[in-house]
N, CA, C and O atoms as a GROMACS GRO file, in nm:
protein
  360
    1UNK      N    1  11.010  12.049   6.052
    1UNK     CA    2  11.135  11.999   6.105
    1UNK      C    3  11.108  11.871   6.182
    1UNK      O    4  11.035  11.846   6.279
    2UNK      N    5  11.192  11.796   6.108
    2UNK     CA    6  11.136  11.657   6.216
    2UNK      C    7  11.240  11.630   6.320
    2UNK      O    8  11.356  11.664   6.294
    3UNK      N    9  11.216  11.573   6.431
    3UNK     CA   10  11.263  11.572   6.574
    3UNK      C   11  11.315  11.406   6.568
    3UNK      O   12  11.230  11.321   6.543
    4UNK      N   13  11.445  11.369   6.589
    4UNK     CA   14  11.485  11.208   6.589
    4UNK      C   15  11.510  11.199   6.755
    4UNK      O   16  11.595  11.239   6.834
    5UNK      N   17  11.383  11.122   6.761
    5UNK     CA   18  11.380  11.116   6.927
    5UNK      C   19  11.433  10.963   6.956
    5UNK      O   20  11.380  10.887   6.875
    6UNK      N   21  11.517  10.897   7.042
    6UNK     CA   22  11.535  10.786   7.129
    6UNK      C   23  11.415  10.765   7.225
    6UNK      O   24  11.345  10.858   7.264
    7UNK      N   25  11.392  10.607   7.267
    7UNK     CA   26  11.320  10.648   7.369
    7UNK      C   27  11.346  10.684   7.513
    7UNK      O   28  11.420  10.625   7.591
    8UNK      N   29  11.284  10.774   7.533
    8UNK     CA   30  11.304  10.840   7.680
    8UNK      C   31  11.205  10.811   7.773
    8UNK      O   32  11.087  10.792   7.743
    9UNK      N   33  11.247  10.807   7.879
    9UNK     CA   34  11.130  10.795   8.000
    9UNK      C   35  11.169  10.910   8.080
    9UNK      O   36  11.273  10.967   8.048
   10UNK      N   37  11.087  10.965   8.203
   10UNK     CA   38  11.098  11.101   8.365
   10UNK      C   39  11.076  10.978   8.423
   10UNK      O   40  10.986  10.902   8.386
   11UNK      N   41  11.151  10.954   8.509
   11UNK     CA   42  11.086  10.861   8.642
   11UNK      C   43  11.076  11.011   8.754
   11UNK      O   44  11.176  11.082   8.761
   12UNK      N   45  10.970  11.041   8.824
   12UNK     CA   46  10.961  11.091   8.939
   12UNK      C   47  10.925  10.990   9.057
   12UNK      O   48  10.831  10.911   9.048
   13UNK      N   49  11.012  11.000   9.177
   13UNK     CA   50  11.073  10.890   9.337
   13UNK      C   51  11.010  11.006   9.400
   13UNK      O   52  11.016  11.128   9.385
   14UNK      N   53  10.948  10.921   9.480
   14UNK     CA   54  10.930  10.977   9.645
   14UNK      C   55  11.031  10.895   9.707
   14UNK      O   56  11.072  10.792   9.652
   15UNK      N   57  11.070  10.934   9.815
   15UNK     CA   58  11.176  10.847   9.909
   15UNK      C   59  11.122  10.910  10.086
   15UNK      O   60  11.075  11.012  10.136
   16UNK      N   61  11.167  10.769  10.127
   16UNK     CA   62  11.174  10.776  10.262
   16UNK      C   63  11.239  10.903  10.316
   16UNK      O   64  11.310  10.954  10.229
   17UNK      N   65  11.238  10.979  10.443
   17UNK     CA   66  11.290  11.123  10.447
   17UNK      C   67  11.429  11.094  10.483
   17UNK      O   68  11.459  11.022  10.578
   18UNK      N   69  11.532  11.162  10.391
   18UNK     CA   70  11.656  11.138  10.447
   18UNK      C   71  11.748  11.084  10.358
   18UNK      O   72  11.870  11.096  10.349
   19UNK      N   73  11.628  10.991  10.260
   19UNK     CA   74  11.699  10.863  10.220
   19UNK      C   75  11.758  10.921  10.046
   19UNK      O   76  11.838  10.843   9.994
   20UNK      N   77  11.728  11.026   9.979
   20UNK     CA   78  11.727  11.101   9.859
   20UNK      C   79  11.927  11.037   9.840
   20UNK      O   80  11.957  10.968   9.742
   21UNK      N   81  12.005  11.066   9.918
   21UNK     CA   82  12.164  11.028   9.894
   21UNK      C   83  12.142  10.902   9.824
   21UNK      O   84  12.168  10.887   9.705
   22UNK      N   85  12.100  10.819   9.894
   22UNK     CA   86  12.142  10.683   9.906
   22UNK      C   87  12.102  10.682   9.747
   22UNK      O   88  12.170  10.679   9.644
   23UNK      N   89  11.954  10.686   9.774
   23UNK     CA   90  11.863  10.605   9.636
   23UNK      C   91  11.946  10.635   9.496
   23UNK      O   92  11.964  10.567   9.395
   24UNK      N   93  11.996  10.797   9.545
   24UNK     CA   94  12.046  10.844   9.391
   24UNK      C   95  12.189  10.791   9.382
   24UNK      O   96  12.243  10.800   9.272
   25UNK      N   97  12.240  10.750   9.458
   25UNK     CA   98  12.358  10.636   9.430
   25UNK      C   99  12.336  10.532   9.399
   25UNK      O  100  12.392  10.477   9.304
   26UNK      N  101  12.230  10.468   9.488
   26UNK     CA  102  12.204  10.330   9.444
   26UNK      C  103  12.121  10.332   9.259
   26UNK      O  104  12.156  10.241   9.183
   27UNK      N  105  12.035  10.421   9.216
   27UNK     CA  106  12.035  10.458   9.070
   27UNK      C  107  12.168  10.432   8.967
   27UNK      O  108  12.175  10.359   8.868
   28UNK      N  109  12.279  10.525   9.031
   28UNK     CA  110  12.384  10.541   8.965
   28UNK      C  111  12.479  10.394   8.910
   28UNK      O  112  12.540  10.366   8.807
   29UNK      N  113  12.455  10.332   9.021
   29UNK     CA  114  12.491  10.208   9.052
   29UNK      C  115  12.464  10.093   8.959
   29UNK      O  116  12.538  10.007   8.911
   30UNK      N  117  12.313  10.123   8.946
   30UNK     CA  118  12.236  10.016   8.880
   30UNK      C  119  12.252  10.028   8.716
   30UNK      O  120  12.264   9.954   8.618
   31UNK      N  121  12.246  10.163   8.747
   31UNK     CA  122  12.210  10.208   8.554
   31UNK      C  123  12.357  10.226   8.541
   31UNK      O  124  12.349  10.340   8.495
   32UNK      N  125  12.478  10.205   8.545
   32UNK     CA  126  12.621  10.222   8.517
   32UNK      C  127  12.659  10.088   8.405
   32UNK      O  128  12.742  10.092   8.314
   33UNK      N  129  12.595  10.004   8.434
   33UNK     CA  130  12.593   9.870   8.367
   33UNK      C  131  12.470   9.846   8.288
   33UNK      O  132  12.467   9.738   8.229
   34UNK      N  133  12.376   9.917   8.276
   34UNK     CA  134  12.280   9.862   8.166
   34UNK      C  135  12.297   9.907   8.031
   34UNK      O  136  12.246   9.833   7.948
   35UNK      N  137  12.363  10.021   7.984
   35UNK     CA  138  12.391  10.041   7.838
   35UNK      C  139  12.296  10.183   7.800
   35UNK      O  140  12.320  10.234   7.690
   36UNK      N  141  12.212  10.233   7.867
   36UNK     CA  142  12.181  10.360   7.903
   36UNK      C  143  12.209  10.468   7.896
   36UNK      O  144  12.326  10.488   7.928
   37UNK      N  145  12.148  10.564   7.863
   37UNK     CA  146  12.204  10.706   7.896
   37UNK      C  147  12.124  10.794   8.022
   37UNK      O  148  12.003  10.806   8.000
   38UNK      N  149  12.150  10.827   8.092
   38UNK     CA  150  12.032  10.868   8.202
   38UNK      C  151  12.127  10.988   8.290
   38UNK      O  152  12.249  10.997   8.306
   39UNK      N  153  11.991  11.090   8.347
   39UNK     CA  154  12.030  11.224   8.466
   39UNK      C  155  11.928  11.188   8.586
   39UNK      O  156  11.809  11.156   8.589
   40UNK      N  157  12.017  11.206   8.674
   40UNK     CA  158  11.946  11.164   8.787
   40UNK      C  159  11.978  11.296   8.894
   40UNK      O  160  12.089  11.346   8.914
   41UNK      N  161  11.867  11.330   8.946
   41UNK     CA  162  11.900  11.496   9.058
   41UNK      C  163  11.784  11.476   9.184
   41UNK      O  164  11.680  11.412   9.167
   42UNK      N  165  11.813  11.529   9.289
   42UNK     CA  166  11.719  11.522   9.356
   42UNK      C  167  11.671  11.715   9.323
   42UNK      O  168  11.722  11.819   9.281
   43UNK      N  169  11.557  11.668   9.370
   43UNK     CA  170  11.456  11.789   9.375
   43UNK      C  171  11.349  11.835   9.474
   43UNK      O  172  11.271  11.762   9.536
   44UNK      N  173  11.360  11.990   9.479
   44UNK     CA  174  11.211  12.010   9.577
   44UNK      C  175  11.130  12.048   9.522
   44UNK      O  176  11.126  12.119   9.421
   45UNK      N  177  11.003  11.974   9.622
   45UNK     CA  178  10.861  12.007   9.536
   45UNK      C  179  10.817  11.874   9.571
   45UNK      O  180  10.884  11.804   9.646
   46UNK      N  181  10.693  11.830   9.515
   46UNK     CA  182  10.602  11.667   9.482
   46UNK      C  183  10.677  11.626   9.568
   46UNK      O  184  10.685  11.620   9.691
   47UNK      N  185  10.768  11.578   9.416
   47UNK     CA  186  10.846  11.429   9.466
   47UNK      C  187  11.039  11.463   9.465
   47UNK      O  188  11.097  11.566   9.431
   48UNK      N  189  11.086  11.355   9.506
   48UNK     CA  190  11.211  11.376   9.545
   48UNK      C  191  11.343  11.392   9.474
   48UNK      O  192  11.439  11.464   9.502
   49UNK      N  193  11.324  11.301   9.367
   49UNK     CA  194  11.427  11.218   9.256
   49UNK      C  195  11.380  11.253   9.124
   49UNK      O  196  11.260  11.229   9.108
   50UNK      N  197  11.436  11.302   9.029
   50UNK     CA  198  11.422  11.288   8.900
   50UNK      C  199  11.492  11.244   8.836
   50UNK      O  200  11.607  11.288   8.828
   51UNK      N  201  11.444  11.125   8.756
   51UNK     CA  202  11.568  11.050   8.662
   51UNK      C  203  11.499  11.009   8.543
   51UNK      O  204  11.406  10.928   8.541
   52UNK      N  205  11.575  11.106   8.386
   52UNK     CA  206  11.578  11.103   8.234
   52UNK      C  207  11.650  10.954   8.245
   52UNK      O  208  11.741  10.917   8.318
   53UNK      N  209  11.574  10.880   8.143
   53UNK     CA  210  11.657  10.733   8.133
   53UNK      C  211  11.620  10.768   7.982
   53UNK      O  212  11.518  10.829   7.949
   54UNK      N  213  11.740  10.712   7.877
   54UNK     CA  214  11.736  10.736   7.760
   54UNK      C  215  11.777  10.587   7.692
   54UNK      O  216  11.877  10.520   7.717
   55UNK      N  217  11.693  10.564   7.622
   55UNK     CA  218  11.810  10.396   7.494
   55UNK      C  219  11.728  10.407   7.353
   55UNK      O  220  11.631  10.474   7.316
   56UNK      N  221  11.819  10.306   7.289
   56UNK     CA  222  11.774  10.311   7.217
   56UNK      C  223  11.669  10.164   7.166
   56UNK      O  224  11.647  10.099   7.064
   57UNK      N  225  11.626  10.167   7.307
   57UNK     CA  226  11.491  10.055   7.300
   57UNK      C  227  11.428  10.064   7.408
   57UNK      O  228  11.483  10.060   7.518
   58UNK      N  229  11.281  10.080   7.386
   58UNK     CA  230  11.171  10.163   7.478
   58UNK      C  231  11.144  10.040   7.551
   58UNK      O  232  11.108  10.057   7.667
   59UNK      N  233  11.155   9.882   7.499
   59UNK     CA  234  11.137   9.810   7.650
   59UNK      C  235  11.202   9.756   7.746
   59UNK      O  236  11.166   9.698   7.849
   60UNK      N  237  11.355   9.795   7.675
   60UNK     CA  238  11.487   9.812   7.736
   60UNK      C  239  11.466   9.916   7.850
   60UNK      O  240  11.540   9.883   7.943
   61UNK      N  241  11.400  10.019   7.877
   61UNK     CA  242  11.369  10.107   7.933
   61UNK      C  243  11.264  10.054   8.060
   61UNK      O  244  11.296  10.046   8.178
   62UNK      N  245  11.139  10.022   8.007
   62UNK     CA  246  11.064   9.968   8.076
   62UNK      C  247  11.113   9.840   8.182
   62UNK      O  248  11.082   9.825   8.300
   63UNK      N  249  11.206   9.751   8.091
   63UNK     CA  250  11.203   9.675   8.201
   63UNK      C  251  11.287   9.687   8.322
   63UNK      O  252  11.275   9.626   8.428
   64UNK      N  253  11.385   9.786   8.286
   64UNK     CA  254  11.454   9.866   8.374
   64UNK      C  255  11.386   9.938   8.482
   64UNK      O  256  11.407   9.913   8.601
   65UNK      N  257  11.294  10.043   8.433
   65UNK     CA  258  11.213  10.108   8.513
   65UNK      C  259  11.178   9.984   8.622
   65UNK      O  260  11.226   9.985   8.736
   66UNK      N  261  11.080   9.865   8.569
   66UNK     CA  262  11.013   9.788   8.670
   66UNK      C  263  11.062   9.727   8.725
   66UNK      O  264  11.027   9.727   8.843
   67UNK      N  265  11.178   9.628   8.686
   67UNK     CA  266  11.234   9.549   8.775
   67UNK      C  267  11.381   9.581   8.808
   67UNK      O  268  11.458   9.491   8.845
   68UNK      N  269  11.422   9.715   8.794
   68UNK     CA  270  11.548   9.741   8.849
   68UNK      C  271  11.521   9.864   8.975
   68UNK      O  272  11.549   9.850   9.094
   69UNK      N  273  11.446  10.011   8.900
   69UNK     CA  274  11.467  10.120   8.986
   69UNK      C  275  11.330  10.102   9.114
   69UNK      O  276  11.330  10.113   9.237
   70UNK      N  277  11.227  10.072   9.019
   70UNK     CA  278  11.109  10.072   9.132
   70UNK      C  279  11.140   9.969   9.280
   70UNK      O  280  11.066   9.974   9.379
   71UNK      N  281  11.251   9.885   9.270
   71UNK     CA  282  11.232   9.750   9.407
   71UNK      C  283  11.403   9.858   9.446
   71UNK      O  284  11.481   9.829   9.537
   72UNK      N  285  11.413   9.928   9.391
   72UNK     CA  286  11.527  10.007   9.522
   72UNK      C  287  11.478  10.066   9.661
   72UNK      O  288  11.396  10.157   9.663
   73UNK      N  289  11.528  10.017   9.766
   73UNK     CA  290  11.452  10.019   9.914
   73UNK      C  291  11.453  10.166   9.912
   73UNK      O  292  11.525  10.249   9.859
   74UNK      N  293  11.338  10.172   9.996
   74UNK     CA  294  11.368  10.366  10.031
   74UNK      C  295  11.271  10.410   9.939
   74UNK      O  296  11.224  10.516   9.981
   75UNK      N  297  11.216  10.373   9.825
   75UNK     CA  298  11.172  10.433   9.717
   75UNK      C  299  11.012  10.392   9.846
   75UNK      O  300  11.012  10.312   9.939
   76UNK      N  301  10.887  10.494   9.794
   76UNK     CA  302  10.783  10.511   9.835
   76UNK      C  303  10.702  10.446   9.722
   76UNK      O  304  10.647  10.336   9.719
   77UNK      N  305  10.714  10.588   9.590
   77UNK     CA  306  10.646  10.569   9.479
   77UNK      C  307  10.690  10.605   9.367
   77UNK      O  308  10.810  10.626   9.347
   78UNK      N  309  10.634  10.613   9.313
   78UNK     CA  310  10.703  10.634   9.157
   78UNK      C  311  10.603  10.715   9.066
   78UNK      O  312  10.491  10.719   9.117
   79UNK      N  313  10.613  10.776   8.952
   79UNK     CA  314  10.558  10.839   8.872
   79UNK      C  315  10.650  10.834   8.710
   79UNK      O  316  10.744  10.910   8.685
   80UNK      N  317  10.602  10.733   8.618
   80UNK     CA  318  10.660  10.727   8.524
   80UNK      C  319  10.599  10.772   8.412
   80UNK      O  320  10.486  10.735   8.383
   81UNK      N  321  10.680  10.868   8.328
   81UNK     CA  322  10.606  10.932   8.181
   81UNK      C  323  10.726  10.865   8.059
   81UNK      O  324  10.847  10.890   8.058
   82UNK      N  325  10.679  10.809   7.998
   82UNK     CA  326  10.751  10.786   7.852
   82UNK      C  327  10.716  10.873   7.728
   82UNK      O  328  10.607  10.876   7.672
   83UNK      N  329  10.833  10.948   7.694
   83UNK     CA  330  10.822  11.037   7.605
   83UNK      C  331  10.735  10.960   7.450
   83UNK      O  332  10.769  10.857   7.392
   84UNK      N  333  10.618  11.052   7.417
   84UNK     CA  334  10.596  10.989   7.287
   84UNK      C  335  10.718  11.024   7.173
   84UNK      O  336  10.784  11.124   7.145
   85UNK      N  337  10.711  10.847   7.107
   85UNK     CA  338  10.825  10.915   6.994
   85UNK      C  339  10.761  10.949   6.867
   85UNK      O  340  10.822  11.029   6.795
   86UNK      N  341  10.662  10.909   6.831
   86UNK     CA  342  10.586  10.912   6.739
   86UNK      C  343  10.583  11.088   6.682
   86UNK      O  344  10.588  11.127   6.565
   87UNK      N  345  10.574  11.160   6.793
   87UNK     CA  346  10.526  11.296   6.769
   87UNK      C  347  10.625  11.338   6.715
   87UNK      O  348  10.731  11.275   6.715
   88UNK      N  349  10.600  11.518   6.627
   88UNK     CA  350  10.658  11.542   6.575
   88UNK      C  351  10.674  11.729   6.578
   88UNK      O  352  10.558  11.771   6.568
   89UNK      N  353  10.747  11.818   6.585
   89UNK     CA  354  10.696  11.916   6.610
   89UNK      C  355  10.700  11.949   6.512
   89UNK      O  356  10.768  11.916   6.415
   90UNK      N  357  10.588  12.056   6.538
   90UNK     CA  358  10.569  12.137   6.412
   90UNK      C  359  10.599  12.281   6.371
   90UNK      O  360  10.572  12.320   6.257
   0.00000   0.00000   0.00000
């Protein structure tokens, strides 16, 4: 069965303590206008923020990731995984 994957990225945020509201608005904010599909939640555990960013162009994604979500104030660090699309299940 083959799997028709988009590319996807997990961004996992640390945030300043407190600051989890803001950032995930200011996310909402940013990615409302890029053409995107994306879930954004805060979480406990690690890290703070989890946000699925979905398109249908993987450096459409990337450059989003770097020069849009990572310079949102409040953010600490980041942890980014890009789904392989290549794979296939079996």
């Amino acid at each position: 069965m083959k799997i028709w994957n988009v590319p996807t990225a997990y961004v996992l945020l640390n945030s300043d303590l407190g600051s989890d509201e803001s950032i995930i608005a200011d996310v909402k904010r940013i990615l409302s206008n890029e053409g995107v599909s994306y879930e954004v939640q805060g979480v406990y555990g690690v890290y703070d923020i989890v946000l699925k960013l979905s398109s249908d162009n993987a450096e459409k994604l990337r450059t989003i990731i770097t020069n849009k979500v990572r310079k949102i104030s409040k953010i600490q660090s980041t942890l980014t995984m890009m789904v392989i699309e290549e794979q296939e299940n079996l």
